[in-house]
MARROVEX-983670 format. One record per atom (N, C-alpha, C, O, CB): x negated, y negated, z negated. Coordinates in steps of 0.2 Angstrom, whole numbers, plus 2048, in hexadecimal, padded with zeros to 3 digits. Glycine has a CB too. Layout:
<nodes>
XYZ
...
</nodes>
This chain:
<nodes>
775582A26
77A584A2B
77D57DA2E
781579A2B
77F589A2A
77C57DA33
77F576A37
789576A36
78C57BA36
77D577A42
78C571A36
793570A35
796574A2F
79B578A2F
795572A3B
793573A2A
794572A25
79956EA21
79E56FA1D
791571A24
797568A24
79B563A23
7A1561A26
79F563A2B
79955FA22
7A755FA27
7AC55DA2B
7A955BA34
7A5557A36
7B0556A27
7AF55FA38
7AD55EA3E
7B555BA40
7BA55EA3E
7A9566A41
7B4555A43
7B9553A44
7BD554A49
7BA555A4F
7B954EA43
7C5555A4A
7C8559A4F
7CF551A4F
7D454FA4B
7CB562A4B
7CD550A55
7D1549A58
7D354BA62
7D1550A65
7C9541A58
7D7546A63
7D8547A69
7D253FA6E
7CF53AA6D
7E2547A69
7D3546A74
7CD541A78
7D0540A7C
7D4544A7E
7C7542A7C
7D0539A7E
7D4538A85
7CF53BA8E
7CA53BA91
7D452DA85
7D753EA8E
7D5540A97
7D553BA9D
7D8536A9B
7DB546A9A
7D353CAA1
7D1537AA8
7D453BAAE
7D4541AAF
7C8537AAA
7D7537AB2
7D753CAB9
7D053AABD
7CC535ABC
7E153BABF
7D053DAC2
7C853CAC6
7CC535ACB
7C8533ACF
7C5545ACC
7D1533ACB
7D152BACF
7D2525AC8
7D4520AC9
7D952BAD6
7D0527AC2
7CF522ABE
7C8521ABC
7C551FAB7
7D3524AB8
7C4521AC2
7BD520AC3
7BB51AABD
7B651BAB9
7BC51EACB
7BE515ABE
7BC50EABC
7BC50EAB2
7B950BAAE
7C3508ABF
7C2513AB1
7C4513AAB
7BE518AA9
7BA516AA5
7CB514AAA
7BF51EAAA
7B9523AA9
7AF522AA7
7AA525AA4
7B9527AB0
7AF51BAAC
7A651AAAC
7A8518AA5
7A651CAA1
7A1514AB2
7AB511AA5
7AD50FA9D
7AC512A96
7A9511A91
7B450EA9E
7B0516A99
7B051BA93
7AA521A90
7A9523A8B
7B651FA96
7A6522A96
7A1526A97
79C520A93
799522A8E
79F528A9E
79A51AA96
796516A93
797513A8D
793510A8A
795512A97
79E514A8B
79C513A84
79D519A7E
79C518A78
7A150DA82
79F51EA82
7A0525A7D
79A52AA7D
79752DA79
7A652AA7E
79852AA83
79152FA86
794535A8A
790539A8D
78C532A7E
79C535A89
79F53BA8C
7A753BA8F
7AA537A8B
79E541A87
7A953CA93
7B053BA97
7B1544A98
7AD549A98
7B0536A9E
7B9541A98
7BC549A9A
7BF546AA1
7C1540AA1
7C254FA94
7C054CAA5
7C554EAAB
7C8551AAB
7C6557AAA
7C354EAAF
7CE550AAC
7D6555AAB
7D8557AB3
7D9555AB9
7DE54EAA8
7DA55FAB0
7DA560AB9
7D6560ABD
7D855FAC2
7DD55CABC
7D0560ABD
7C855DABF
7C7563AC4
7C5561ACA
7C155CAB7
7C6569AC3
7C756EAC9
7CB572AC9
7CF572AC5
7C3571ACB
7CB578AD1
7D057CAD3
7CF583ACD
7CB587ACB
7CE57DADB
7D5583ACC
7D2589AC5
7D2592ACB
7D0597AC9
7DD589ABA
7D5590ACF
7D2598AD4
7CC597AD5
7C859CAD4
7D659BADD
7C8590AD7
7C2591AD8
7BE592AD2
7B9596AD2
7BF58AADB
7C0590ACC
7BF593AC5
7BE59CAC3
7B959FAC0
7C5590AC1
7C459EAC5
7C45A6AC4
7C05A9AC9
7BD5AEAC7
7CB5AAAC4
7BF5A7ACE
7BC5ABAD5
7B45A9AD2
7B05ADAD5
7BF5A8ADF
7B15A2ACD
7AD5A4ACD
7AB5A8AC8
7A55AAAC9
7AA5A1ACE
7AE5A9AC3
7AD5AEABE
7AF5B5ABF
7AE5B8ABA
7B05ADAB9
7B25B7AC3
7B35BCAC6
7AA5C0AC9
7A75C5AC7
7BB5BBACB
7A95BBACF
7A35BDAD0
79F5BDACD
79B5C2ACE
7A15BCAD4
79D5B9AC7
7985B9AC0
7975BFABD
7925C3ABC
79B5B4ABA
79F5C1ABC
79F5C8AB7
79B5CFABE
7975D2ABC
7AA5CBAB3
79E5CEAC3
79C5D1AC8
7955D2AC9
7935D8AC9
79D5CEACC
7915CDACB
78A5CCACA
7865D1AC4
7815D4AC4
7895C4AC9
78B5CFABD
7875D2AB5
7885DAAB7
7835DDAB8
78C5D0AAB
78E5DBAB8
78D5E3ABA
78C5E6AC0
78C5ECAC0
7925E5ABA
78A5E4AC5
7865E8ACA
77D5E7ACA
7795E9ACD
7895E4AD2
77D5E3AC6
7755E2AC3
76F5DBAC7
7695DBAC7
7705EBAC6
7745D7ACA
7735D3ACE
76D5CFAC7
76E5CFAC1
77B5CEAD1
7675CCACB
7625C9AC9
7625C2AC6
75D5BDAC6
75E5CAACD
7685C2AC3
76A5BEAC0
7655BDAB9
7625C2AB6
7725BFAC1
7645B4AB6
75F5B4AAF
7625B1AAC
7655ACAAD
75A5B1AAF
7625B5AA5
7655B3AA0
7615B3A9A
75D5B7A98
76B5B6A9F
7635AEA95
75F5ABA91
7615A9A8B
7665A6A8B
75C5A6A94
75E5ABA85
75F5ACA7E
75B5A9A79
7565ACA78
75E5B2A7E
75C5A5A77
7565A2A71
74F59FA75
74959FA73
7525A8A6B
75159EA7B
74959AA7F
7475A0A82
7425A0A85
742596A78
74A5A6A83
7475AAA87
74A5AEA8C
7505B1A8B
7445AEA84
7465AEA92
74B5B0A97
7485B8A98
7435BCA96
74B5ABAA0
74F5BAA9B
7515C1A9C
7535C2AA4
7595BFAA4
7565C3A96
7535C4AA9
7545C7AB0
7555CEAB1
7515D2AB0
74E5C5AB4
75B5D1AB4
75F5D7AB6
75B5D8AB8
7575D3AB9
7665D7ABA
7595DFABA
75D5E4AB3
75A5E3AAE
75C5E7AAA
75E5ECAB3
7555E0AAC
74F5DFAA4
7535D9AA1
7515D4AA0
7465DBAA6
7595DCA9E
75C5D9A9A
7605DEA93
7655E1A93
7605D6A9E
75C5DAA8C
75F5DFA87
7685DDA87
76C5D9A88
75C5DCA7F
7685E6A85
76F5E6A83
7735DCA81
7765D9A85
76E5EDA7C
76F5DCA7A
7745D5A75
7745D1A7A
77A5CFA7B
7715D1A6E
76E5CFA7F
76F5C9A84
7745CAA8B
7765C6A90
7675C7A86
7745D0A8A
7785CFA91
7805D0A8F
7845CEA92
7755D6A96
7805D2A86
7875D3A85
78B5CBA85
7915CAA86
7875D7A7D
7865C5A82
7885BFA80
7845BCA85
77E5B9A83
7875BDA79
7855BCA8B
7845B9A92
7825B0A91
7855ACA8E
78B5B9A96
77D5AFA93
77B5A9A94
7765A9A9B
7705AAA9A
7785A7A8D
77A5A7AA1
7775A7AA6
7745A1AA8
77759DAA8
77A5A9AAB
76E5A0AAB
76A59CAAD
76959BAB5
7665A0AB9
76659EAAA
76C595AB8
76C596ABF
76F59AAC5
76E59CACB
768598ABF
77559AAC1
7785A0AC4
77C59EACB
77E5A3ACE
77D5A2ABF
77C59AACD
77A595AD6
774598AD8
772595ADD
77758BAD7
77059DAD6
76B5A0AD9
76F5A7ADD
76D5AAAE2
7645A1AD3
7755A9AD9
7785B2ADB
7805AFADF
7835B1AE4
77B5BAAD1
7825ABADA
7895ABADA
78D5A3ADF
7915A0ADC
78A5ABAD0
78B5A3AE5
78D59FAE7
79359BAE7
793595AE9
78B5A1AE9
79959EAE5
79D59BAE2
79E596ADD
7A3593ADC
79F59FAE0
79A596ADA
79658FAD5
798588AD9
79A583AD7
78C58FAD4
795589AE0
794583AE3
79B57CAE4
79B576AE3
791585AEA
79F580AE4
7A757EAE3
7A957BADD
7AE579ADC
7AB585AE4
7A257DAD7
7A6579AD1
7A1574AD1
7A256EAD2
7A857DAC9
79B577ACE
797571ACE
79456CAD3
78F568AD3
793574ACB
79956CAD8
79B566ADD
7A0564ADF
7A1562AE5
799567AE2
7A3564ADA
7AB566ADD
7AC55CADB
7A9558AD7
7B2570AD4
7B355BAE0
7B2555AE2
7B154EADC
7AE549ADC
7B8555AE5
7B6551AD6
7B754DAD0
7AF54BACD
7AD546ACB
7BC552ACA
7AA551ACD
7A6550ACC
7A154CACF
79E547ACC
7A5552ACB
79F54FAD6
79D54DADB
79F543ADB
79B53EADA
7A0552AE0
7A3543ADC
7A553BADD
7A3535AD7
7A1530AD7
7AD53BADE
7A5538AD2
7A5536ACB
79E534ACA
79C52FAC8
7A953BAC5
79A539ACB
791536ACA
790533AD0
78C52FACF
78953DAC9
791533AD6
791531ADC
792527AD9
78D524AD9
798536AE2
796526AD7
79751FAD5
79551EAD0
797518ACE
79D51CAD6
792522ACA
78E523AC6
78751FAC7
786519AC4
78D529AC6
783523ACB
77B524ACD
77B51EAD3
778519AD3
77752EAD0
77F51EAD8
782519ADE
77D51DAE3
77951AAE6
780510ADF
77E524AE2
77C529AE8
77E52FAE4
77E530ADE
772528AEB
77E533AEB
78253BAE9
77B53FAE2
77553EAE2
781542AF3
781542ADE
77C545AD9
77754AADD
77654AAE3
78254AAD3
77354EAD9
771554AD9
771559AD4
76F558ACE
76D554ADA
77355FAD6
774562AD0
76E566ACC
77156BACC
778565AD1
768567AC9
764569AC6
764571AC4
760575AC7
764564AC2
768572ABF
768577ABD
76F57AABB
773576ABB
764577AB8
772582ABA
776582AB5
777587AB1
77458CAB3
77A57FAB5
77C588AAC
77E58AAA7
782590AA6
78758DAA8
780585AA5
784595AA6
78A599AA6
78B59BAA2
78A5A1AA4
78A59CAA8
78F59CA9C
79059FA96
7975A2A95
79C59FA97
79059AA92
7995A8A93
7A05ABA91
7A15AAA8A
7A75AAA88
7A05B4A93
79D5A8A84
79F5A8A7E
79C59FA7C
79959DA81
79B5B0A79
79C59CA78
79B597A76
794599A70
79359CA6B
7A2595A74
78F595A77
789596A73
786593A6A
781593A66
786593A77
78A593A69
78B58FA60
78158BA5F
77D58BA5B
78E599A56
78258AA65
77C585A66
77C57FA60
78057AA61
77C582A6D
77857EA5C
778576A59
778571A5B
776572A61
775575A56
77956AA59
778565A5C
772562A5F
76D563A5C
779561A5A
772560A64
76B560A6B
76E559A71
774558A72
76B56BA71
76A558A71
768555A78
766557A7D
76155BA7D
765551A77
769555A81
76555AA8A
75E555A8A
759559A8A
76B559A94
75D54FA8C
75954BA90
75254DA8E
74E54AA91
75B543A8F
750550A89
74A551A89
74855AA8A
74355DA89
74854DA82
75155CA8C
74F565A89
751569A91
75056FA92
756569A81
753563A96
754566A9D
74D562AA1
74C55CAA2
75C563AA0
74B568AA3
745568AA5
74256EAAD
73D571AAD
741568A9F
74A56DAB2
747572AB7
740570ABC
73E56BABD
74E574ABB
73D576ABE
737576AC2
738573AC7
73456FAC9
73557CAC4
73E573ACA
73F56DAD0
740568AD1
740568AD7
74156EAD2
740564AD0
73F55EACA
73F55BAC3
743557AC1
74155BACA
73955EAC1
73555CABC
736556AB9
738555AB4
72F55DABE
733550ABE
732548ABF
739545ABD
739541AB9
730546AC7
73F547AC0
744543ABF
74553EAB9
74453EAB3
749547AC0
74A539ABD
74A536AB7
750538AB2
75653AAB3
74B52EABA
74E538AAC
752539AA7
757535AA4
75C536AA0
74D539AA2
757531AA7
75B52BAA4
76452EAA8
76952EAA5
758522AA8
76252FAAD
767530AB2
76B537AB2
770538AB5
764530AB8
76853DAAC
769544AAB
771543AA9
774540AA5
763547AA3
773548AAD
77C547AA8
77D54FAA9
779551AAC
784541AAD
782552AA7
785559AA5
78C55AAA6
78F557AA3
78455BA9E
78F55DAA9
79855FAAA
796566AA7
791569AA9
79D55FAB2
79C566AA3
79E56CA9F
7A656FAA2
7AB56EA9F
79E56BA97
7A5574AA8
7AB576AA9
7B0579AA5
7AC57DAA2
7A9579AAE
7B457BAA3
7BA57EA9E
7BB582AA3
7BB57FAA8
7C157AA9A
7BD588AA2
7BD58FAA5
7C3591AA2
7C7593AA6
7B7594AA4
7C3591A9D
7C9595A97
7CB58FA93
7C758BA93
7C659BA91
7D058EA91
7D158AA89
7CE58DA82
7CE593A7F
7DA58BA86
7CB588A81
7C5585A7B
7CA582A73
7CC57CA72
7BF57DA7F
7C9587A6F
7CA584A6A
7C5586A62
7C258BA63
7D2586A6A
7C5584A5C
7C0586A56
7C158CA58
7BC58EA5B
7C2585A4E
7C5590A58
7C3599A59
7BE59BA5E
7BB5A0A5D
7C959EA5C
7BD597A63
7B959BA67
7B6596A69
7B4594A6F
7BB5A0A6C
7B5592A63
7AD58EA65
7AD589A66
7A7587A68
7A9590A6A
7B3583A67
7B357FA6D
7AC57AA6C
7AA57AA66
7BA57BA70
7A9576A71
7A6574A72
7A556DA6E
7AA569A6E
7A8574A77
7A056AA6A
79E564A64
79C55FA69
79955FA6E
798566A5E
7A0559A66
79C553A6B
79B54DA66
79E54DA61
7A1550A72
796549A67
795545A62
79653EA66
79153DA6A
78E545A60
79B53BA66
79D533A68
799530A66
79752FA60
7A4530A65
79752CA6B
790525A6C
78A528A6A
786523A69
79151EA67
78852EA69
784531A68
77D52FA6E
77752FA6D
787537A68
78052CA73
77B52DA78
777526A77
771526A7A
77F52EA80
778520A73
77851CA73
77351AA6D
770515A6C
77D51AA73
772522A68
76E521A62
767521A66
766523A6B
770527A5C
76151EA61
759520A63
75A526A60
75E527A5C
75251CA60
75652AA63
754532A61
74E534A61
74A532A65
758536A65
74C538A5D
74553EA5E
74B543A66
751544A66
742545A53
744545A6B
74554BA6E
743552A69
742551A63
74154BA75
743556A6B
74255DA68
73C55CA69
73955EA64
745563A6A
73855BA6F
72F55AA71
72C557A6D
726557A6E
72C557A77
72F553A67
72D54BA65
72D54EA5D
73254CA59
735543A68
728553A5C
728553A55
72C558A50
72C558A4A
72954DA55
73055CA55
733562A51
72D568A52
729569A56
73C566A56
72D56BA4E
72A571A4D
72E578A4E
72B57EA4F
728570A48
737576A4C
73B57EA4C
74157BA4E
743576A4C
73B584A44
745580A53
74B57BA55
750579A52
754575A54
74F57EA59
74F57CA4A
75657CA46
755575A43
75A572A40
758583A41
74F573A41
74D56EA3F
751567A45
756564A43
74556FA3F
74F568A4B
752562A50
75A562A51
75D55DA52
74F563A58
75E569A50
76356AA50
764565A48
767560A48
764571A52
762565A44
765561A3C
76455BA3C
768557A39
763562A35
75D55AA40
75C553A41
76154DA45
762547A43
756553A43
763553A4C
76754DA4E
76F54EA4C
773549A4D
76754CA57
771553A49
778552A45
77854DA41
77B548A42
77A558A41
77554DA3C
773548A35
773541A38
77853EA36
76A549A32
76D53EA3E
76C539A3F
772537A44
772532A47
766539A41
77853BA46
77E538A49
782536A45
786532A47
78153AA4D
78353BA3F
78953BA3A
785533A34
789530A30
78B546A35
780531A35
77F52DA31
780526A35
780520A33
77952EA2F
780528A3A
782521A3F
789522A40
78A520A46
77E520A48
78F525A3E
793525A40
797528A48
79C526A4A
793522A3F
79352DA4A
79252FA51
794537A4C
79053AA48
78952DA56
79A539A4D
79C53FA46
7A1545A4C
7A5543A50
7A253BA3C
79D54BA49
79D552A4E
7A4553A50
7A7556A4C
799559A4B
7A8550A56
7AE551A59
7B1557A5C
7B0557A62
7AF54DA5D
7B555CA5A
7B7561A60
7BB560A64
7C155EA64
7BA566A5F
7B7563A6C
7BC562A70
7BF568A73
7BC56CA76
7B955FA75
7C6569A73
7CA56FA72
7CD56CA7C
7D0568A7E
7D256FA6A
7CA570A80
7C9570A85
7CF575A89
7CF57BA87
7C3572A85
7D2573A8E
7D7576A92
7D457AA9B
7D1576A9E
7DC56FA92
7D557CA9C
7D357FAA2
7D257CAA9
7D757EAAC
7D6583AA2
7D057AAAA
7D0575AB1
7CD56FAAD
7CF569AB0
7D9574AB7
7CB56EAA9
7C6566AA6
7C056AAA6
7BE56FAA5
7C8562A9E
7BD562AA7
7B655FAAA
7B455BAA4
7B8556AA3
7B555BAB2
7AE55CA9E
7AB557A99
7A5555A9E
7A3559AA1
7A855BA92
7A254EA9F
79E54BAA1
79C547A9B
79F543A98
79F549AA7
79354CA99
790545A95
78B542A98
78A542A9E
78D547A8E
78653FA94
782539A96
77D53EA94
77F543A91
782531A93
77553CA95
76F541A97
76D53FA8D
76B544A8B
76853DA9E
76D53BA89
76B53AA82
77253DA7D
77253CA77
76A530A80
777541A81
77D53FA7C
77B548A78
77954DA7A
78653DA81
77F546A72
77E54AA6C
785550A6C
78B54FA69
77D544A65
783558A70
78955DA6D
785561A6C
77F560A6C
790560A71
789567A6A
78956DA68
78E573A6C
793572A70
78B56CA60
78D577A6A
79057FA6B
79357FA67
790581A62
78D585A6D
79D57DA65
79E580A5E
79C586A5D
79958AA61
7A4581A5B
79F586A54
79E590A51
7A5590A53
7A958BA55
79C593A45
7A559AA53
7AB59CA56
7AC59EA4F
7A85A1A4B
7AB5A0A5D
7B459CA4E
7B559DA48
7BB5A1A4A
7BF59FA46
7B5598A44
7BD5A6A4D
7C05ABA4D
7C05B3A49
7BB5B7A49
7BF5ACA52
7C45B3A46
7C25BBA41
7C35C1A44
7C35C6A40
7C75BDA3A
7C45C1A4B
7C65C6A4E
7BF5CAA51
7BA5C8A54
7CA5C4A53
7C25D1A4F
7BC5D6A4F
7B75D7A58
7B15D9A5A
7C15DEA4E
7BC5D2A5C
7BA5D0A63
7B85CBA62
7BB5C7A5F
7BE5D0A67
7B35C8A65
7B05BFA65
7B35BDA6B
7B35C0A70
7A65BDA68
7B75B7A69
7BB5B5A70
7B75B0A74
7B35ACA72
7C35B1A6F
7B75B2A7B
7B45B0A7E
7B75A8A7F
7BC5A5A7D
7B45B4A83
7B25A4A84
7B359CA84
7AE59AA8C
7A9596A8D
7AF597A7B
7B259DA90
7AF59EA97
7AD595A97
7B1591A94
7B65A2A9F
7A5593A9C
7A658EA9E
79F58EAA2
79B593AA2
7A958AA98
79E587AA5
798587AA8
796580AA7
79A57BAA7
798589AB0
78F57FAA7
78D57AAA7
787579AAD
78257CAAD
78B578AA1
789572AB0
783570AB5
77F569AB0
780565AAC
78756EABD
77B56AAB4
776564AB3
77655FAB8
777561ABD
770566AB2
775559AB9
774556ABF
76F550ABE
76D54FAB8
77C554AC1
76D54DAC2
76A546AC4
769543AC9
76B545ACE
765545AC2
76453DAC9
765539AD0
75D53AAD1
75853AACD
769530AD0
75E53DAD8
757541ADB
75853AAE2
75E538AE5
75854CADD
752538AE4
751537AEC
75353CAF0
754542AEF
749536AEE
755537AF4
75953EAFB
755541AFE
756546B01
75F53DB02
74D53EAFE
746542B00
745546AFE
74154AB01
74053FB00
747547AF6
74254BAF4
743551AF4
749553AF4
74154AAEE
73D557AF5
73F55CAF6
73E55DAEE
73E559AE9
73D55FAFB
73D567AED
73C569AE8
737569AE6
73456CAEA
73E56DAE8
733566AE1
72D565ADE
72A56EADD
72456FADC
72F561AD7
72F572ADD
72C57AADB
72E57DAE2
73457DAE4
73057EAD2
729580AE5
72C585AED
72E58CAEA
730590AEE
725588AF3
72E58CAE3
734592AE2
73B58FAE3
740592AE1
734597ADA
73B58AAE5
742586AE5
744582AED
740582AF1
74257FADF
74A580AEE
74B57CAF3
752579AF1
75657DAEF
74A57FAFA
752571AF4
75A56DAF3
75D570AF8
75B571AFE
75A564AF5
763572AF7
768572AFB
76D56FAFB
77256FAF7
76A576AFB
76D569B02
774566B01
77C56AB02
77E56FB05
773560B06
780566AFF
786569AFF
78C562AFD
78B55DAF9
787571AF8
791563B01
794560B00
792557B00
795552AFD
796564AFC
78F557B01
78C54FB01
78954DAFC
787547AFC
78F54AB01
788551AF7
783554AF2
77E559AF2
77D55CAF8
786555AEE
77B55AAEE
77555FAEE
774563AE9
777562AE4
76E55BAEE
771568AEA
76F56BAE3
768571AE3
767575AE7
777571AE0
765570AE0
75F575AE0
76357EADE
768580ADB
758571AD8
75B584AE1
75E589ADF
75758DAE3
75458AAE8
76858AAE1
756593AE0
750597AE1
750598AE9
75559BAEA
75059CADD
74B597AEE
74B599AF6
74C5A0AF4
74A5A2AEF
743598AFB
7515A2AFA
7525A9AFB
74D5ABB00
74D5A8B06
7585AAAFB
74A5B0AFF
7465B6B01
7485BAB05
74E5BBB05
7435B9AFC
7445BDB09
74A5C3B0D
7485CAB0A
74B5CFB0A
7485C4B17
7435CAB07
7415CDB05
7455D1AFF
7455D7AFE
73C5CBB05
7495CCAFB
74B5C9AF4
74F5CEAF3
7535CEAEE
74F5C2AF3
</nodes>
């Protein structure tokens, strides 16, 4: 069982979004930065208000469980109880407001040295107690396929306050910096890649940090960098929830369109983001 061993509980330093200069710094040499205050927390509730909305009126929203997706209303009871939404900029337009929301938007903007895009994302009510993983080899949307990897980065919005009871979120400092196996590269079962890259960080000194997360912060890591979904270590007969969202992003050509025609870029905000053509039909 992963975290076994001591998971360490330190303080991280916060950023405001006009300490641009100090933040890249920090990102380039840790693999991840936070942002304090980073968005509007009504734009926060009004998008989770429509999320729960969407689950209960049967909106065709996809959600996904151990590598397998599930689409309203063909969704088992367990997966629909421990929500894990996929894409949800495809129902819930209110999304667009966070995962473009200025702090971000700008911050990869002088990142990449052109407006992001946003790829895919994430939506979670409980803390997926996911093991340790790397994205750069495990984000792989249909609409660009090709993108460069190098450039892959992730914001993890805080919805609620995050603490060990309900999961908060594992990060591995300079993690992004280590060589690594991908999961494609020779795993055979996830739980195997999940031990492999704990082990090979805590042996470099790169050792599993919680981040106890306040409401209106933004985590930004790097496309190689090493977290997890804490365990929720709550005894209460209720699982507390650990509302949050994750986008994906990268630096796409402003030509390009979508590589898949079940898709199209939409720009927004002086940024972009992919999301399924709507149909009239639909």
């Amino acid at each position: 069982m992963l975290f076994e061993d001591p998971i360490s509980v330190q303080e991280i330093p916060r950023f405001s979004a006009e300490e641009t200069s100090l933040a890249r710094n920090f990102l380039d040499k840790n693999g991840f930065v936070v942002f304090s205050s980073a968005f509007d927390l009504d734009a926060g509730l009004k998008f989770w208000s429509d999320v729960e909305t969407g689950i209960a009126s049967g909106a065709p929203l996809t959600f996904s469980q151990f590598g397998k997706l599930y689409t309203n209303p063909n969704v088992p009871e367990h997966v629909r109880g421990l929500p894990r939404i996929i894409d949800v900029e495809d129902h819930v337009p209110a999304v667009y407001d966070l995962m473009l929301c200025s702090t971000v938007r700008d911050f990869l903007a002088e990142v990449y040295g052109e407006a992001p895009t946003c790829l895919q994302t994430l939506t979670y009510k409980y803390s997926s107690e996911q093991g340790a993983h790397s994205d750069k080899t495990l984000v792989s949307p249909p609409s660009a396929i090709n993108y460069d990897r190098e450039s892959l980065t992730a914001a993890w919005f805080a919805l609620e306050r995050s603490d060990q009871k309900n999961g908060a979120l594992i990060v591995y400092p300079g993690s992004h910096r280590l060589p690594k196996r991908g999961f494609t590269e020779g795993f055979s079962e996830y739980g195997a890649y999940m031990s492999y890259l704990d082990g090979l960080c805590r042996a470099h000194g790169s050792m599993p940090t919680v981040f106890m997360a306040e409401p209106g912060e933004i985590l930004i890591w790097a496309s190689d960098f090493v977290h997890a979904g804490g365990p929720i270590a709550s005894d209460s007969a209720k699982t507390p929830t650990r509302k949050s969202l994750v986008c994906h992003y990268a630096r796409i050509p402003s030509w390009q369109r979508s590589l898949d025609p079940a898709y199209e870029r939409v720009p927004f905000a002086g940024a972009s983001f992919y999301r399924k053509v709507k149909r009239d039909d639909a």
